[in-house]
C-alpha positions as CSV (number, residue, x, y, z in Angstrom):
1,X,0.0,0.0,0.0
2,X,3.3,1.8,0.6
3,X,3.7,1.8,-2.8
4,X,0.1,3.1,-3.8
5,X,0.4,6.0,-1.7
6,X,3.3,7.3,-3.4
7,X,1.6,7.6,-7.1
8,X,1.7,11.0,-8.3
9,X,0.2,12.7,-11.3
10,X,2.5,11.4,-13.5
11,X,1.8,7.9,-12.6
12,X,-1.6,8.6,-13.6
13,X,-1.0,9.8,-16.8
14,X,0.3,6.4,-17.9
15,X,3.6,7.4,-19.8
16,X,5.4,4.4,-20.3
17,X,1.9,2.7,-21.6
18,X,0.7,5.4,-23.8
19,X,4.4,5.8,-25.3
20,X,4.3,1.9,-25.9
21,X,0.7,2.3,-27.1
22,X,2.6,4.6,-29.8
23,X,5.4,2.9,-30.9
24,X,3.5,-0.7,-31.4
25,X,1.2,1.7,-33.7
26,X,3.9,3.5,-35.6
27,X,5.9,-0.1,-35.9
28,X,3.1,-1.5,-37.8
29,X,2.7,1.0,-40.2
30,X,6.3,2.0,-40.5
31,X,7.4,-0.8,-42.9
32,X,3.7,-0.3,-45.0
33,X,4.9,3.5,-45.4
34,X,8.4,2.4,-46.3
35,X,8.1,-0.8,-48.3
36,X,11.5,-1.4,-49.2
37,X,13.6,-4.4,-49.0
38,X,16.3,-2.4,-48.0
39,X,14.4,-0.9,-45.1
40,X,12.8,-4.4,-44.2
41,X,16.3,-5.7,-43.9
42,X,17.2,-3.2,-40.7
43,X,13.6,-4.0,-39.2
44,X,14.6,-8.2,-39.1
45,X,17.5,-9.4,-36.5
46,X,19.1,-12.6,-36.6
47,X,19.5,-14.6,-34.2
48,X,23.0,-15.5,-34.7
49,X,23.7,-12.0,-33.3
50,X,26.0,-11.2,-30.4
51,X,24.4,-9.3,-27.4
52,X,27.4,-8.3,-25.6
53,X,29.4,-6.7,-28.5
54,X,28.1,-3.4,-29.8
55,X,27.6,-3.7,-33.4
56,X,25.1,-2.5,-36.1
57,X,22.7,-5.4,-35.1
58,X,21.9,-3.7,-32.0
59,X,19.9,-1.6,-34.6
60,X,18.2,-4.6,-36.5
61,X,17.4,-6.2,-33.0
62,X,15.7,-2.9,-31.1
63,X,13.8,-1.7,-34.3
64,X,12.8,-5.7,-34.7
65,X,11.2,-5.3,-30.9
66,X,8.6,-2.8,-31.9
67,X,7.9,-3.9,-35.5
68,X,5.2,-6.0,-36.5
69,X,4.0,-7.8,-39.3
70,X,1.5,-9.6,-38.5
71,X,-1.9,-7.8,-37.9
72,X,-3.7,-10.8,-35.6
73,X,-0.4,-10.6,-33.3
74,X,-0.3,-6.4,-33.6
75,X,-4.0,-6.2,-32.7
76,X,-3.6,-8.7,-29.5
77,X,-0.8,-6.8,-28.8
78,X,-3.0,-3.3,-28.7
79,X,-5.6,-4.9,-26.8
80,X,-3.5,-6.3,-23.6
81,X,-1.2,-3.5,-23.3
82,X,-4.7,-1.6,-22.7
83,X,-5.4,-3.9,-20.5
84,X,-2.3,-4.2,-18.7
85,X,-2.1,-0.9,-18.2
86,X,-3.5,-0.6,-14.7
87,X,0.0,-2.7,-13.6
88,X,2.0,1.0,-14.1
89,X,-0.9,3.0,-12.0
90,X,-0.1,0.3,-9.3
91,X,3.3,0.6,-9.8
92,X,4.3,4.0,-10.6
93,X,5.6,5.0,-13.6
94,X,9.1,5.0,-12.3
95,X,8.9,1.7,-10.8
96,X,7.4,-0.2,-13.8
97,X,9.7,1.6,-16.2
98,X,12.8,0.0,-14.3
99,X,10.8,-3.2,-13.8
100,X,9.6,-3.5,-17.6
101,X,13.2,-2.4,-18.5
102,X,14.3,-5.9,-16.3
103,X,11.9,-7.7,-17.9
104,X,13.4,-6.9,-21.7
105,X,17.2,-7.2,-20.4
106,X,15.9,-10.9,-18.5
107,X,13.8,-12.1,-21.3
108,X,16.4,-10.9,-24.2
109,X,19.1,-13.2,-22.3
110,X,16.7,-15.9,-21.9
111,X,15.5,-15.8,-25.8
112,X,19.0,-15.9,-27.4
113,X,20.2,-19.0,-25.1
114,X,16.7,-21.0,-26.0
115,X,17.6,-20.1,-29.5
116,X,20.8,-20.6,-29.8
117,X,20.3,-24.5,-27.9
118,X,17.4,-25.4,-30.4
119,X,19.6,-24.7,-33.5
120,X,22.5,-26.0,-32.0
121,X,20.9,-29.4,-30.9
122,X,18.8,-29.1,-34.6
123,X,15.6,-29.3,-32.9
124,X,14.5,-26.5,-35.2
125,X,15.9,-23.7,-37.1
126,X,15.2,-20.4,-36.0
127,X,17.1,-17.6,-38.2
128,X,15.8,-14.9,-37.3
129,X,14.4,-13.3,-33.8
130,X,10.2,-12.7,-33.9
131,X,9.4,-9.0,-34.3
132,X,7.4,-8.2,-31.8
133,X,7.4,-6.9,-28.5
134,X,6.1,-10.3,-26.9
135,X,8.4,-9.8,-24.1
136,X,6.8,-6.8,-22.8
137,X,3.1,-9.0,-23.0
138,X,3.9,-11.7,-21.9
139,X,6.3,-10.9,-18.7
140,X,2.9,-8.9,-17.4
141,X,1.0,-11.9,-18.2
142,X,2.8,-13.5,-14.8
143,X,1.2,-10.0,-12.7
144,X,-2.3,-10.1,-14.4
145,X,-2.0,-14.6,-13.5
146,X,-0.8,-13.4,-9.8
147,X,-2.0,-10.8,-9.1
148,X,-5.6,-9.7,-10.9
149,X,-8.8,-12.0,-9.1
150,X,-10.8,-14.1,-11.4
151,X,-14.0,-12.7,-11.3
152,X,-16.9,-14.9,-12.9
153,X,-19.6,-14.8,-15.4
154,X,-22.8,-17.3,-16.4
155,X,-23.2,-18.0,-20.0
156,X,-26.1,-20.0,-21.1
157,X,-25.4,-21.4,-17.5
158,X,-21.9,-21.8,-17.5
159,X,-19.4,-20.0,-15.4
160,X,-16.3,-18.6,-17.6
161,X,-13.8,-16.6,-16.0
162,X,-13.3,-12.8,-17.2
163,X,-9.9,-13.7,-18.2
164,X,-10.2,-16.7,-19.7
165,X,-10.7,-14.2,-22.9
166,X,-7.2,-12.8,-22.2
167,X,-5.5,-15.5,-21.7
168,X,-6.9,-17.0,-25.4
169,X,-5.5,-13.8,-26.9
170,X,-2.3,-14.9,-25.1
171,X,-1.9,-18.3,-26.9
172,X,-3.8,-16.7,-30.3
173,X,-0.3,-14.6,-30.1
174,X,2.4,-17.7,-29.1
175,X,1.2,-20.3,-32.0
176,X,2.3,-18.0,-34.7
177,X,5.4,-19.5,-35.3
178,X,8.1,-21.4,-33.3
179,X,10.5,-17.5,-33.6
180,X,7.3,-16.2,-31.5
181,X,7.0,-19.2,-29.5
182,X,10.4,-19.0,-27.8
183,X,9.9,-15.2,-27.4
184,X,6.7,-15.5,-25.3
185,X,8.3,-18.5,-23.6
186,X,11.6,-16.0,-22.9
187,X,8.9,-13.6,-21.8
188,X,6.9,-15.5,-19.4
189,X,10.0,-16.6,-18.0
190,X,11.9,-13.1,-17.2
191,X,8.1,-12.3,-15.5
192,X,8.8,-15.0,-13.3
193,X,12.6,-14.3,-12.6
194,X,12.0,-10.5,-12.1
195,X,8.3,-10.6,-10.0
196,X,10.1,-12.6,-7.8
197,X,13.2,-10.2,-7.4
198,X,15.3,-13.3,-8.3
199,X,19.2,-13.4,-8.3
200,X,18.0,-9.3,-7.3
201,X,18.1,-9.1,-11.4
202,X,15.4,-5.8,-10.8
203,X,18.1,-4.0,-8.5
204,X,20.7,-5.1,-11.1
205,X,19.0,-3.7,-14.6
206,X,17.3,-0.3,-13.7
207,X,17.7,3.0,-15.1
208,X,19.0,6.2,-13.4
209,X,16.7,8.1,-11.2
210,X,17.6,11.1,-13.1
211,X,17.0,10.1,-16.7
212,X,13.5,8.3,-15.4
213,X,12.3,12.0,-14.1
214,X,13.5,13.8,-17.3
215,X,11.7,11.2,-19.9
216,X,8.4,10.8,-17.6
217,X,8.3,14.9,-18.3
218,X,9.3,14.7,-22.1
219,X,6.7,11.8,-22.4
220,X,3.8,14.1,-20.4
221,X,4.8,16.9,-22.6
222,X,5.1,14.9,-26.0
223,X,1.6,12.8,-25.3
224,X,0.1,15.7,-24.4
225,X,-1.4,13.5,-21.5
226,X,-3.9,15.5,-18.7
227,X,-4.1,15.9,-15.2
228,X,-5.6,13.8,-13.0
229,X,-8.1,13.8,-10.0
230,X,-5.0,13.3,-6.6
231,X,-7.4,10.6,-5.2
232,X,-8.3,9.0,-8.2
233,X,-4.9,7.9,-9.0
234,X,-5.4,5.7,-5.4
235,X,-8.1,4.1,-7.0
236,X,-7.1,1.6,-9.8
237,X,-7.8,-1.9,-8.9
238,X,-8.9,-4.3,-11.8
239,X,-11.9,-5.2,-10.6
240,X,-14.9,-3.7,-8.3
241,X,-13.8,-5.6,-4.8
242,X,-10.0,-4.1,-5.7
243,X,-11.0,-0.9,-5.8
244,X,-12.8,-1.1,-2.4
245,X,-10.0,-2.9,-1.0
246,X,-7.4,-0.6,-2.4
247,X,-9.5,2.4,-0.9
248,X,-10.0,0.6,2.9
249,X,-6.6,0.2,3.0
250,X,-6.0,4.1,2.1
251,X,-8.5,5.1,4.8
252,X,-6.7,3.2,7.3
253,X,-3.6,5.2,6.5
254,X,-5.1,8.1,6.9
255,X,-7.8,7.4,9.5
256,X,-5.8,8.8,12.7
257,X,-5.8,12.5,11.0
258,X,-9.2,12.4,10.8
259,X,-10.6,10.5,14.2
260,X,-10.4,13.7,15.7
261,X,-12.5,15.7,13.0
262,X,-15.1,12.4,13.3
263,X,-15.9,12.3,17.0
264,X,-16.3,16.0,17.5
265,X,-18.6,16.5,14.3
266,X,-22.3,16.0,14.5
267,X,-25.0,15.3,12.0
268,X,-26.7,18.9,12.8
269,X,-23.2,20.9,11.8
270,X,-22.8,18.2,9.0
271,X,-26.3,19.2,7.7
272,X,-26.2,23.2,7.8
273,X,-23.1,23.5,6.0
274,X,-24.5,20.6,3.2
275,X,-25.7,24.2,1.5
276,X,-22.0,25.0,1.0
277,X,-21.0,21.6,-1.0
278,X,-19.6,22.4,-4.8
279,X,-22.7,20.2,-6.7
280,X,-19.8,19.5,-9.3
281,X,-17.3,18.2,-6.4
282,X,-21.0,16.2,-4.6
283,X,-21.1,15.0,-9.0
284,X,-17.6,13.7,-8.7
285,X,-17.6,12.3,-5.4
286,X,-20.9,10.2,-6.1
287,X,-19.9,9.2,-9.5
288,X,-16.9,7.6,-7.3
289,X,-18.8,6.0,-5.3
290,X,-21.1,4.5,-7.8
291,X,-17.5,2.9,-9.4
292,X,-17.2,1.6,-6.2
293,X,-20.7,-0.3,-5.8
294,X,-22.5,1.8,-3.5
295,X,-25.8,2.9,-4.2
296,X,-26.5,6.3,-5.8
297,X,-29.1,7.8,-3.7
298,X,-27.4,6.2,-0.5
299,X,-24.0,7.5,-1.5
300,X,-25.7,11.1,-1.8
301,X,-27.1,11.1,1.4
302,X,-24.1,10.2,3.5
303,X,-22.0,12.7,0.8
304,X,-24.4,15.1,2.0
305,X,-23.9,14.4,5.9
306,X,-20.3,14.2,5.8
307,X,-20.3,17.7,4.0
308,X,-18.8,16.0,1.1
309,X,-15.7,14.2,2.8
310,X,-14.9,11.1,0.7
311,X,-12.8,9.3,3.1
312,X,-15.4,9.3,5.5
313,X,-18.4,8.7,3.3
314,X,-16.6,5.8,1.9
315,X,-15.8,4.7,5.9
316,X,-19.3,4.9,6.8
317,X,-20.9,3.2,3.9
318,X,-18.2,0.3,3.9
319,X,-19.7,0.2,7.6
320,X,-22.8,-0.5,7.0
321,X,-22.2,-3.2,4.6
């Protein structure tokens, strides 16, 4: 919760996600813009290449990350990092930029040995690396699995799971070819090694503090992303019953700055000064409430006795469920 309460406005904005959002959209149409083999052939990486010596392949092997050329696999890829997104309001910006950088360090490692033992043993031949960035997917696939609760719908009388349908994307994506395969493999793999903090590979592969600030500004700036409600940036569980939890948990933070303000309140005081609530602010705070799973006209009406105070509206109604 630690972590929650230290999201700022910039976590809000989403940069890193919207900037990915971008580049998977400009890396599709890219090659259609430029069709020419000579272009194609820096947008392809083989797999032969060296990671540890700087060469022009670095080039091939980055621009090959964020290209695609398949539309089903560019689509998927749209859809979950939409979905994913709530992972960097959880996170923070910074955090998830130096956790997502792991994640492609891990999962680039982890791709070029599988390669390199499946052409070497001749279980298949792989020549090139998949262009893609499956290892950005697929590594959050291991938070959404852990961390995201199933919550359940009927269907003609069957119970499915809400992300069963993300999870089909998810294998729509890795049967492409055996390239993509080993790539979502690497990726689901690095997800596990860096959740986990293991061989402390997410204290070894992180950016400076300093660059992270600049490019979450230039990102704001260049996205042209808006500000955000403070408290709403608290809010951004996956589900309903996150949300509420997320919320009781934030009250409890905060609940021993406002104990005093609760016991020497009354309903009377609470309810002449109701004439002074903003109707846009009562609007908002309702609306939140209502996101929540509370009751409009209930939500109001303790709005309305707590002159507007969402902490305590939220503590009372919570209460009385």
């Amino acid at each position: 919760m630690s972590e929650l309460l230290s999201i700022d406005d910039l976590s809000y904005k989403l940069p890193i996600t919207n900037f990915v959002f971008v580049v998977v959209i400009l890396g599709y149409c890219v090659p259609f813009l430029l069709s020419n083999s000579n272009v194609e052939s820096y947008l392809i990486c083989r797999s032969d290449f060296n990671l540890f010596i700087p060469s022009l392949d670095w080039i091939n092997f980055l621009l090959s990350r964020i290209v695609f050329f398949d539309f089903k696999n560019y689509f998927f890829t749209l859809v979950l990092i939409t979905i994913f997104r709530s992972f960097e309001k959880i996170y923070g910006s910074k955090k998830f930029a130096n956790y997502m950088f792991a994640n492609f360090i891990v999962s680039t490692i982890i791709e070029l040995i599988l390669i390199k033992l499946l052409n070497h043993f001749e279980i298949v031949n792989i020549p090139y690396l998949a262009n893609g960035c499956y290892s950005y997917i697929f590594a959050l696939f291991i938070n959404y699995c852990k961390d995201i609760p199933k919550e359940k719908f009927d269907f003609f009388g069957i119970s499915f799971s809400e992300k069963l349908l993300i999870y089909f994307f998810g294998l729509q994506m890795i049967f492409t070819s055996f390239n993509v395969l080993v790539s979502c493999i690497a990726g689901l793999l690095s997800g596990l090694v860096c959740r986990s903090n293991s061989f402390n590979v997410c204290d070894l592969f992180h950016l400076p503090d300093r660059f992270l600030v600049l490019l979450l500004k230039f990102l704001n700036i260049v996205l042209l992303t808006n500000n955000a409600p403070k408290e709403a940036s608290l809010i951004n569980g996956a589900t309903q019953s996150d949300r509420r939890n997320q919320y009781m948990e934030y009250m409890e933070q905060n609940l021993l700055n406002s104990q005093t303000n609760l016991a020497t309140t009354s309903n009377a005081t609470n309810q002449s000064s109701s004439n002074l609530i903003n109707e846009e602010e009562l609007q908002q705070n309702i609306n939140q409430l209502q996101e929540m799973g509370f009751d409009f006209e209930r939500a109001k009406q303790i709005l309305i006795e707590t002159n507007n105070d969402l902490s305590r509206a939220t503590h009372l109604l919570l209460e009385d469920n």
